[in-house]
C-alpha positions as CSV (number, residue, x, y, z in Angstrom):
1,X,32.5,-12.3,-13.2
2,X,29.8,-12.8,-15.8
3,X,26.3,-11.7,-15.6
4,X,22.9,-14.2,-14.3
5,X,19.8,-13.2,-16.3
6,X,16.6,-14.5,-15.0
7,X,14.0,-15.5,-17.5
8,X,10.4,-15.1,-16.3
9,X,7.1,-16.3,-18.0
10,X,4.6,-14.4,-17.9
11,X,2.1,-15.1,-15.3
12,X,-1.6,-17.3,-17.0
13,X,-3.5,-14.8,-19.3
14,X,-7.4,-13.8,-18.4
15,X,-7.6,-15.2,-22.4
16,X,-5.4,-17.3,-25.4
17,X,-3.4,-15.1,-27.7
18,X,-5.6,-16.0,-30.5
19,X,-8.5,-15.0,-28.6
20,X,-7.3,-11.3,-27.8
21,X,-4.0,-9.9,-29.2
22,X,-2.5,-8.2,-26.0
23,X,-4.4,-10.0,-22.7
24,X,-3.7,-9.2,-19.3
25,X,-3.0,-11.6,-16.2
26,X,-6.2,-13.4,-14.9
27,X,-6.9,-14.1,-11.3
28,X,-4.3,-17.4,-11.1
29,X,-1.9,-15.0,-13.0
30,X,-1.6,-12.1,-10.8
31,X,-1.0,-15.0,-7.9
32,X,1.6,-16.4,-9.5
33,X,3.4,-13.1,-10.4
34,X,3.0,-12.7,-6.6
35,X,5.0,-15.7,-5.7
36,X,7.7,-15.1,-8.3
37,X,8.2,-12.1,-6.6
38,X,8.7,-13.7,-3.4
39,X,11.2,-16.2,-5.4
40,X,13.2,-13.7,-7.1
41,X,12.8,-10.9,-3.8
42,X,15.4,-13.5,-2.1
43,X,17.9,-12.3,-4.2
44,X,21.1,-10.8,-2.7
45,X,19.9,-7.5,-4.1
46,X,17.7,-5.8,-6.4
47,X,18.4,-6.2,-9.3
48,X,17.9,-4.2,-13.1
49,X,14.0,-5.3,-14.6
50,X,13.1,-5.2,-18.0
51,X,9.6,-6.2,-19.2
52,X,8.2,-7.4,-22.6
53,X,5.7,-4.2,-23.9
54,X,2.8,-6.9,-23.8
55,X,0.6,-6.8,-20.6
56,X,0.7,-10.1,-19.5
57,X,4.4,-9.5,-19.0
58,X,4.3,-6.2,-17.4
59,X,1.5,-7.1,-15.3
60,X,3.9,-10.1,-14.4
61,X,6.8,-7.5,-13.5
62,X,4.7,-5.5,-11.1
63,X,4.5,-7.3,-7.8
64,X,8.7,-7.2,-8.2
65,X,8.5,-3.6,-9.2
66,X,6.4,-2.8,-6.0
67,X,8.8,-4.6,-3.3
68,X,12.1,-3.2,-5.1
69,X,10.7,0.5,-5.6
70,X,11.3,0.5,-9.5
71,X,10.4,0.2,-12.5
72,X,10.8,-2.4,-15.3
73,X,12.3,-1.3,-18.5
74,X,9.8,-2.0,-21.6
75,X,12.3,-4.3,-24.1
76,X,11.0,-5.0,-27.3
77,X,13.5,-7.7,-28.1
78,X,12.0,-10.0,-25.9
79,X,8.5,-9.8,-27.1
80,X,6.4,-13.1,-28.1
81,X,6.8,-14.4,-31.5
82,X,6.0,-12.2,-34.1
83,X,2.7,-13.5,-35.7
84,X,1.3,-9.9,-37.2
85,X,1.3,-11.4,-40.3
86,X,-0.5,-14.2,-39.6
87,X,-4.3,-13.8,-40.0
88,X,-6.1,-13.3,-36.3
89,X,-8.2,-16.9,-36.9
90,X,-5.2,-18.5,-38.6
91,X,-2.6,-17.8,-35.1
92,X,-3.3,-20.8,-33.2
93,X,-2.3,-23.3,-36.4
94,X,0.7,-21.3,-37.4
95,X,1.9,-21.5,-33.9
96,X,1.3,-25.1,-33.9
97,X,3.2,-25.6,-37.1
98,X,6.2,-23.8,-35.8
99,X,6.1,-25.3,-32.5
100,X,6.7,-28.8,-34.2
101,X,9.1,-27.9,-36.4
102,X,13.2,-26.6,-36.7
103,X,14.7,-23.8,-36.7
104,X,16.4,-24.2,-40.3
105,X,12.7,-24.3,-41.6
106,X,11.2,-21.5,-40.4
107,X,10.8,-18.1,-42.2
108,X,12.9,-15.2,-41.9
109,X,10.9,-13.4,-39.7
110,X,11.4,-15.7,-37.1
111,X,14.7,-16.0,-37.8
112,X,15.9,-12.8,-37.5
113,X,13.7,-12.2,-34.3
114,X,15.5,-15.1,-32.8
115,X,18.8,-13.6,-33.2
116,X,17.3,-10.4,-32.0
117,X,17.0,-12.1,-29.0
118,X,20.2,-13.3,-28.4
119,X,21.8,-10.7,-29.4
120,X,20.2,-8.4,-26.9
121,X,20.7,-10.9,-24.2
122,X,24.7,-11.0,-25.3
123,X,24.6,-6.9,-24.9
124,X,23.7,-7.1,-20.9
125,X,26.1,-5.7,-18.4
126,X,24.4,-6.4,-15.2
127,X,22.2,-9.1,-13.3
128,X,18.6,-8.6,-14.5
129,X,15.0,-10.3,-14.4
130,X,13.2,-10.2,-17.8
131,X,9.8,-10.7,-17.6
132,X,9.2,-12.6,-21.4
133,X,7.1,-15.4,-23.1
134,X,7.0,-18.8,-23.4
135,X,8.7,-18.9,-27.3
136,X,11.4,-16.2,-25.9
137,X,12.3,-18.8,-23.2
138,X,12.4,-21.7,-25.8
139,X,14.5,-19.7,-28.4
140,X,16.8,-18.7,-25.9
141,X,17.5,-22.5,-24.7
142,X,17.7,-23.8,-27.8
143,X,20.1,-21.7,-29.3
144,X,21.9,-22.2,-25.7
145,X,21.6,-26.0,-26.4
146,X,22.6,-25.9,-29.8
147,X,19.0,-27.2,-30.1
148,X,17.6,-27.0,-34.2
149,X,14.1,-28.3,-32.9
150,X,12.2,-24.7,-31.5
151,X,10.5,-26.4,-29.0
152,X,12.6,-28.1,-26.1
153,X,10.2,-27.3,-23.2
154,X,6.7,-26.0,-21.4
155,X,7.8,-23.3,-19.2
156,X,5.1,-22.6,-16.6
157,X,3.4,-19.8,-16.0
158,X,5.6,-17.4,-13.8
159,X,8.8,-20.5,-14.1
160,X,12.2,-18.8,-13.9
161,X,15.0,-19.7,-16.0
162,X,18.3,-18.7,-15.2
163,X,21.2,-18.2,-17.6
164,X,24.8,-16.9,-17.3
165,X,26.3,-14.6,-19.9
166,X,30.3,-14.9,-19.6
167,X,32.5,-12.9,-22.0
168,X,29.6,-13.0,-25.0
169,X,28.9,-16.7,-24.2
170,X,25.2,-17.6,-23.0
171,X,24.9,-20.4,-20.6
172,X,22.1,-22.3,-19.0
173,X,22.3,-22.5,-15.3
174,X,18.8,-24.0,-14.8
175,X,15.5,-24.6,-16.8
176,X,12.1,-22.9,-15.1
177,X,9.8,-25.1,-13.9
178,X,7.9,-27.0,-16.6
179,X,3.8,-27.3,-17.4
180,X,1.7,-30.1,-17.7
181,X,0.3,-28.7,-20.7
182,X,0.7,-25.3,-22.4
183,X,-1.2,-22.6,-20.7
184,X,-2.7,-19.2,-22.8
């Protein structure tokens, strides 16, 4: 039987990524980390969490890791895109530039953390809620997909994507609820 791995987005940020480097939930945020919680506590049983080290994620994880009694495992490998060496004022263009383009364009750097990514997703052993970011979510798809172009979809704020991991082999069971526009 293979594994079902539950992609969260982080809940909305109190400011944009190119505004602070490592924001934390705002009001709407912490609400809608409350009612993913009460999506994914209707699971069968608890299951293993694991949390992107930035706060918006953990701060996403914690309503789940109240009501299940645990705590979510920090995972580097699914941390947002890595943009450290991209100049603070410069983020929001880059970003832009890489969200309209392919994957066989883009740097190494991005490269190799895409494959980071699916590699460590391709490692799991047991049903778990990862609590990740919008680029995460669209790297994962699209290598699912078979997708070149890195952006396929808006996940929401606090949208759940579910994916199967059989024998190695990633799968997409369903797609998180999609914005209207992208949200910090």
């Amino acid at each position: 039987m293979g594994v079902t791995l539950y992609l969260v987005r982080h809940g909305e940020a109190a400011s944009s990524w190119d505004e602070d480097p490592d924001p934390g939930l705002s009001d709407t945020g912490a609400e809608q980390a409350r009612q993913a919680a009460d999506s994914l506590s209707k699971l069968d049983e608890p299951v293993r969490l694991l949390s992107s080290p930035l706060k918006r994620a953990r701060e996403t994880a914690h309503p789940l890791e109240k009501r299940w009694g645990q705590r979510a495992d920090i995972v580097p490998h699914i941390a947002e895109i890595p943009s450290r060496h991209i100049a603070f004022s410069d983020r929001r263009a880059w970003l832009t530039d890489v969200m309209s383009g392919h994957w066989a364009g883009q740097e190494d750097v991005l490269l190799n953390w895409r494959a980071g990514i699916i590699e460590y997703l391709r490692q799991q052993t047991e049903n778990a809620v990862l609590f990740t970011h919008f680029m995460v979510i669209n790297a994962v798809v699209g290598h699912i997909e078979g997708a070149d172009k890195v952006l396929l979809f808006r996940p929401d704020n606090a949208s759940i994507t579910r994916i199967s991991l059989d024998n190695g082999q990633l799968s997409l069971i369903e797609r998180g609820r999609e914005a209207i526009t992208v949200v910090r």
